[in-house]
C-alpha positions in Angstrom: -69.5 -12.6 17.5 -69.7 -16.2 16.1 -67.9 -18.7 17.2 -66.7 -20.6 14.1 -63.7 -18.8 12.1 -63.4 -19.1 8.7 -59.8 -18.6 6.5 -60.6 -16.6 3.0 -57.8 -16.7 0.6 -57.7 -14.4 -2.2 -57.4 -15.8 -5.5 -57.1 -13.6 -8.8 -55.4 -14.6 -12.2 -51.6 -14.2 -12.6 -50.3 -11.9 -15.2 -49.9 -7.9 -15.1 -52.9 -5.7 -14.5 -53.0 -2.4 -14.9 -52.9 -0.4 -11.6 -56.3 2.0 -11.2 -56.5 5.0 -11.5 -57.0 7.5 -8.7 -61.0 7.6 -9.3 -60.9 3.4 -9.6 -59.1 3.0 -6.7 -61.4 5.7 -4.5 -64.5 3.1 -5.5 -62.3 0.5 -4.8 -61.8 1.8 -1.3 -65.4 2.9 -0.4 -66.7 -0.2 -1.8 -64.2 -2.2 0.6 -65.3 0.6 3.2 -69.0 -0.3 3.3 -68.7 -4.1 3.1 -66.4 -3.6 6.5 -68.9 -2.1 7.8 -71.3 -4.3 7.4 -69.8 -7.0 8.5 -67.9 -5.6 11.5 -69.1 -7.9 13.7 -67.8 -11.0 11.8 -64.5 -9.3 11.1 -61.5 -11.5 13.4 -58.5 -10.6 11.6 -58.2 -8.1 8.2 -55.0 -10.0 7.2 -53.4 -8.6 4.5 -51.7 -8.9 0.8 -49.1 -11.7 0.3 -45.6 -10.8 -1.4 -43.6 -13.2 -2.9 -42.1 -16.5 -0.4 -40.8 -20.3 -0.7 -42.5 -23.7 -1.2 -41.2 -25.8 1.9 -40.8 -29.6 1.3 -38.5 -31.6 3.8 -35.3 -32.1 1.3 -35.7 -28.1 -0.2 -37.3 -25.0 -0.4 -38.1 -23.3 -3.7 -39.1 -19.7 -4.8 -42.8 -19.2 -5.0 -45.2 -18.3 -5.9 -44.3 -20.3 -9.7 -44.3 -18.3 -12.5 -46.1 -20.1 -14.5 -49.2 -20.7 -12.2 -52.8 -20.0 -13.2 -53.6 -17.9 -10.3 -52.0 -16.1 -7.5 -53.0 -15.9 -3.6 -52.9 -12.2 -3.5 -54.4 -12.6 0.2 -56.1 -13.6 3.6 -58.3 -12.8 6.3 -60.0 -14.5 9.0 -64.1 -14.1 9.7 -66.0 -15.9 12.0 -69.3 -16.6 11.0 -72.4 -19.4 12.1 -71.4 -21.4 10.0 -70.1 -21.7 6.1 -73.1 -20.7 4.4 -72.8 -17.3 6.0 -69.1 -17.5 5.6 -69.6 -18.1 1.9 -72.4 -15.2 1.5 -70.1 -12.4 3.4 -67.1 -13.6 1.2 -69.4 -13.4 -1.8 -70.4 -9.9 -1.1 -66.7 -8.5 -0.5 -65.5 -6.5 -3.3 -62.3 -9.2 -3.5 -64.9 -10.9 -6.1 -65.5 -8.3 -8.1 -62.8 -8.3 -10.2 -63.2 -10.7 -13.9 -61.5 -14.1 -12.8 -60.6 -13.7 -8.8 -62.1 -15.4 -6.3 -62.4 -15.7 -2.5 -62.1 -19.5 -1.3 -64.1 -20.2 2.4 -62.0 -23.0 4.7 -63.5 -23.1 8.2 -60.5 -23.3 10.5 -60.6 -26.4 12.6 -59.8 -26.0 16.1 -60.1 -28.8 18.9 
């Protein structure tokens, strides 16, 4: 496994979408499926979707995400990868991208 571990956030435009339907969300699935498989090897933590939380400053905390942002952080994982141009080209190929206006955004994690 490589050694460098990148953070992918999942971005994708607020508003309501439509859920799929049963056959969408099978494709969805075995699209997801095959890219995990693929990239097994660079695969450090699957992290997850991302509900609703608070906006810590040190005199509050405030609801969150903001209703009136342009995009929601639907949610993370963690790959490790050589370095960020392969980071960039396995986030590129995941099906978190597919979608019309979401986006995966690649921070290597800094450790030491």
């Amino acid at each position: 496994m490589p050694d460098k571990k990148f953070l992918c956030i999942q971005r994708s435009p607020s508003g309501e979408c439509p859920p799929p339907d049963p056959e969408q969300m099978q494709a969805m699935m075995a699209s997801f499926q095959a890219w995990m498989t693929k990239y097994q090897d660079n695969m450090v933590d699957l992290g997850g979707s991302l509900g609703g939380g608070s906006v810590v400053t040190a005199m509050d905390a405030t609801d969150g995400p903001y209703i009136e942002a342009k995009e929601i952080v639907g949610g993370y994982m963690i790959i490790a990868a050589d370095n960020l141009e392969e980071a960039v080209k396995i986030a590129r190929e995941s099906p978190g991208t597919g979608a019309p206006g979401s986006s995966v955004e690649v921070r290597e994690i800094q450790t030491g």
